[in-house]
N, C-alpha and C positions, 0 to 999 in steps of 0.2 A: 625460479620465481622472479627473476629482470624485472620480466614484461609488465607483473603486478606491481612489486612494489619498488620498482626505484623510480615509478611513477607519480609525482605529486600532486595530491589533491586536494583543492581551497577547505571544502568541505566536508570530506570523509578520511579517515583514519583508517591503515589495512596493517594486519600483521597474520603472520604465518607461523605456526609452529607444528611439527608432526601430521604435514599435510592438511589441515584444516586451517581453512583462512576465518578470522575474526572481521568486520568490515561493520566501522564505527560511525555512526552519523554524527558527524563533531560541528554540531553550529549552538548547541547548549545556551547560551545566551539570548537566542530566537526559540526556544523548547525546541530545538530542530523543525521547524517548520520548513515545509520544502519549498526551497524556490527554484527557480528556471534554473540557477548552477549546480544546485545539487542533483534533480531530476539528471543531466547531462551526465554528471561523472556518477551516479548510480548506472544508468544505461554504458556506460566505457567500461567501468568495473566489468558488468555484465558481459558485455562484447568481448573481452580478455577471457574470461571464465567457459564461456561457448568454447574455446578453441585451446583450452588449458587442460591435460592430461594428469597432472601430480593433485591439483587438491580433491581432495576426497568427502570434502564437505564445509558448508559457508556458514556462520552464525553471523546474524545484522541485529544489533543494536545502538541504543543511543547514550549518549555521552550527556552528562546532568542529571537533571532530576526529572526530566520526562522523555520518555523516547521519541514521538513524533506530535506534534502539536498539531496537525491537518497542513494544507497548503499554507505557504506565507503569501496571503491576499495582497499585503504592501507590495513587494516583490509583483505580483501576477498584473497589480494595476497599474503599475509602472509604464509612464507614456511606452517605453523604450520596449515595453515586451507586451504590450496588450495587443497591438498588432501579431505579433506569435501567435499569441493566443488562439485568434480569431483565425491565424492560417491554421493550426492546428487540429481544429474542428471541424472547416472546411477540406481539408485534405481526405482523399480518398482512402488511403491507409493509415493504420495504428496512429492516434496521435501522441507525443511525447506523452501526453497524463498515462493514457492506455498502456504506453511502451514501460518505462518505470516501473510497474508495477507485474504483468503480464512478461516481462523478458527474464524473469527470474523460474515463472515454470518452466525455462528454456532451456536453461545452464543444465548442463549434462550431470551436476554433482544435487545428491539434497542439499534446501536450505532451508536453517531453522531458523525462527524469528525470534527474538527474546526484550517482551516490553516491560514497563516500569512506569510509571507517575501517570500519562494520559497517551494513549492511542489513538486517533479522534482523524478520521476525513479520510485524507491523506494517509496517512500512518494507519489505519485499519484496511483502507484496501490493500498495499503493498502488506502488511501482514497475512490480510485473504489470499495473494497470490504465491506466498512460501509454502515449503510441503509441511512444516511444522510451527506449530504458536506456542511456544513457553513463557508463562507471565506472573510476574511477582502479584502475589496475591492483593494486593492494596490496588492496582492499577484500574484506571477504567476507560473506558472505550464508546465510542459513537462513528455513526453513519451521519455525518452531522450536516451534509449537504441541503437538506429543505430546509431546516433553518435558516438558512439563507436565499431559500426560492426556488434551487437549485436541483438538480438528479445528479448521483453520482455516476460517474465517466471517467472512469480509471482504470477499468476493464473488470467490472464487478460483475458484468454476463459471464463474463469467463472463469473467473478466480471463485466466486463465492456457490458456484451452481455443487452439489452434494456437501460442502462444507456446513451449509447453513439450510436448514427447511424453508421453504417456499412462505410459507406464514413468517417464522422467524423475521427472514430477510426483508417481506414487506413492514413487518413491525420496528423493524429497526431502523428502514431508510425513511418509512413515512412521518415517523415521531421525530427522528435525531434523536431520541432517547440519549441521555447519558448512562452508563449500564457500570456495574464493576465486575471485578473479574468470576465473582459465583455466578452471576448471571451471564456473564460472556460464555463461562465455562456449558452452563445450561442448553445453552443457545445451539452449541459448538461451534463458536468463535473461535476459542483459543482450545490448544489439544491439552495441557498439562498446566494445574497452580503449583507453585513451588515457591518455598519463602527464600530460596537461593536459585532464580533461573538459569542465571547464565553458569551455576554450577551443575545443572540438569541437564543445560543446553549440550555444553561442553563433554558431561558425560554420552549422553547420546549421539553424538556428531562422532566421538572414538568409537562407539560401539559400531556406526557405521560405519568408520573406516577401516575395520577390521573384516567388513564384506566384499567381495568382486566388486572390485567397480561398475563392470559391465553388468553384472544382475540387479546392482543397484542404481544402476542408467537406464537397463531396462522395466524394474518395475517401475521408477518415475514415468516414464513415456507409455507403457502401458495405461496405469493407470490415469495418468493426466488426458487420454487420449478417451475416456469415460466421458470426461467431463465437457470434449472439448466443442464449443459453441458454433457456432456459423459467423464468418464476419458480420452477416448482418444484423448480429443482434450489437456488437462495437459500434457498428455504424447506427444503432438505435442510438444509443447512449451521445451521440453527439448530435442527430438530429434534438431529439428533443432540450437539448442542452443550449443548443445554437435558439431554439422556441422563446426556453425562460428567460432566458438572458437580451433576447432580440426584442421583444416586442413584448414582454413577461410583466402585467400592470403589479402582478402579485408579488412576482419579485421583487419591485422595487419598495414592495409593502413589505414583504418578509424582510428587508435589513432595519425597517424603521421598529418594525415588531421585536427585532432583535434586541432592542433600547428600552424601547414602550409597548409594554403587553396591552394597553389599552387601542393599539391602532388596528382596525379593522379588512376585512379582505376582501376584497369585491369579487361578483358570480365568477367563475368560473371561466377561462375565457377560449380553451381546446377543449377536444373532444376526442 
């Protein structure tokens, strides 16, 4: 295991025991909000695991009191990476938000997710794109992107298509609903409540490693291959993203709305 972990990372924590790798989101202080460094060394992690033959199954959780707090906006609006940003959308292939998220149905091993305190934006898609959701039963969860103006663009074409019903999933992006874990459970958000996840996680990750790897590589890519979308629906998710944000009057009403429920929203302005 070298290549993993005598690798150092600002923002994530990796330990291995019994072939099954633990992979910590350690920014705790920010709720783990993800910023441009952490997105990077999840996708590295990632890229190591693609071409890694010993571990037999990954658990991602978060270090604190809540597992992913959505995007860290400060981070995103940052003079130094809004320009990313903007190349991100604009590029033709996967953008870094998409990637993070989507390169985990890749890894050749299952990954189980196991959240706690608040799941929200961010941190719920990269959970829609694990093969398994375990979550302390107190937790709660949102698609919290139009509360801000916004569509999510993280690769929720891909990750969330049979996980979540067609209604479900419009109820959830269109409100930003904040939801907890009976109703995520409802939903099928998350696969399992448990008032000790990452001791459910944990069990279940050994019971997987105790199967052929190759049958359990191959039912992942079978089944993921159900699910799997057309880039152009990826490339939906950043057209109309590059919309709200570009020329978006409502957007710039939906962050004052976020303060002041009293500010209003003008017609409508696509089609």
């Amino acid at each position: 295991m070298p290549s993993l972990l005598t690798k150092n990372y600002q923002l994530l924590t990796l330990e291995v025991a019994e072939n099954i790798l633990t992979l910590t989101l350690n920014r705790p202080d920010k709720k783990n909000a993800m910023s441009i460094q952490m997105m990077r060394e999840l996708i590295d992690v990632a890229k190591r695991l693609k071409k890694n033959r010993s571990i037999q199954a990954v658990i991602i959780k978060g270090a604190g009191d809540v597992f992913c707090a959505g995007i860290d906006l400060g981070d995103l609006n940052n003079p130094k990476n809004a320009l990313l940003g903007l190349y991100e959308l604009l590029k033709p292939t996967q953008s870094i938000f998409q990637r993070v998220c989507l390169i985990w149905r890749e890894v050749p091993m299952p990954v189980i997710v196991v959240t706690h305190g608040y799941c929200i934006g961010a941190g719920t898609q990269l959970a829609l794109a694990c093969d398994f959701r375990i979550t302390d039963p107190d937790c709660q969860f949102a698609i919290m992107e139009a509360k801000w103006g916004l569509v999510p663009d993280m690769g929720l074409t891909q990750s969330a298509l049979h996980v979540l019903s067609v209604d479900a999933l419009k109820e959830l992006t269109m409100t930003a609903r904040l939801i907890d874990a009976d109703a995520a459970k409802a939903y099928g958000l998350v696969s399992h409540l448990d008032a000790n996840p990452e001791q459910r996680a944990q069990a279940l990750a050994t019971e997987l490693a105790q199967r052929s790897p190759d049958a359990v590589l191959a039912s992942k890519r079978v089944i993921n291959y159900m699910t799997k979308q057309s880039n152009c629906a990826l490339y939906k998710e950043k057209v109309w993203q590059l919309k709200l944000m570009g020329g978006g009057k409502n957007r710039k009403l939906a962050i004052k709305k976020a303060k002041d429920s009293s500010v209003q929203f003008v017609k409508r302005q696509f089609r």
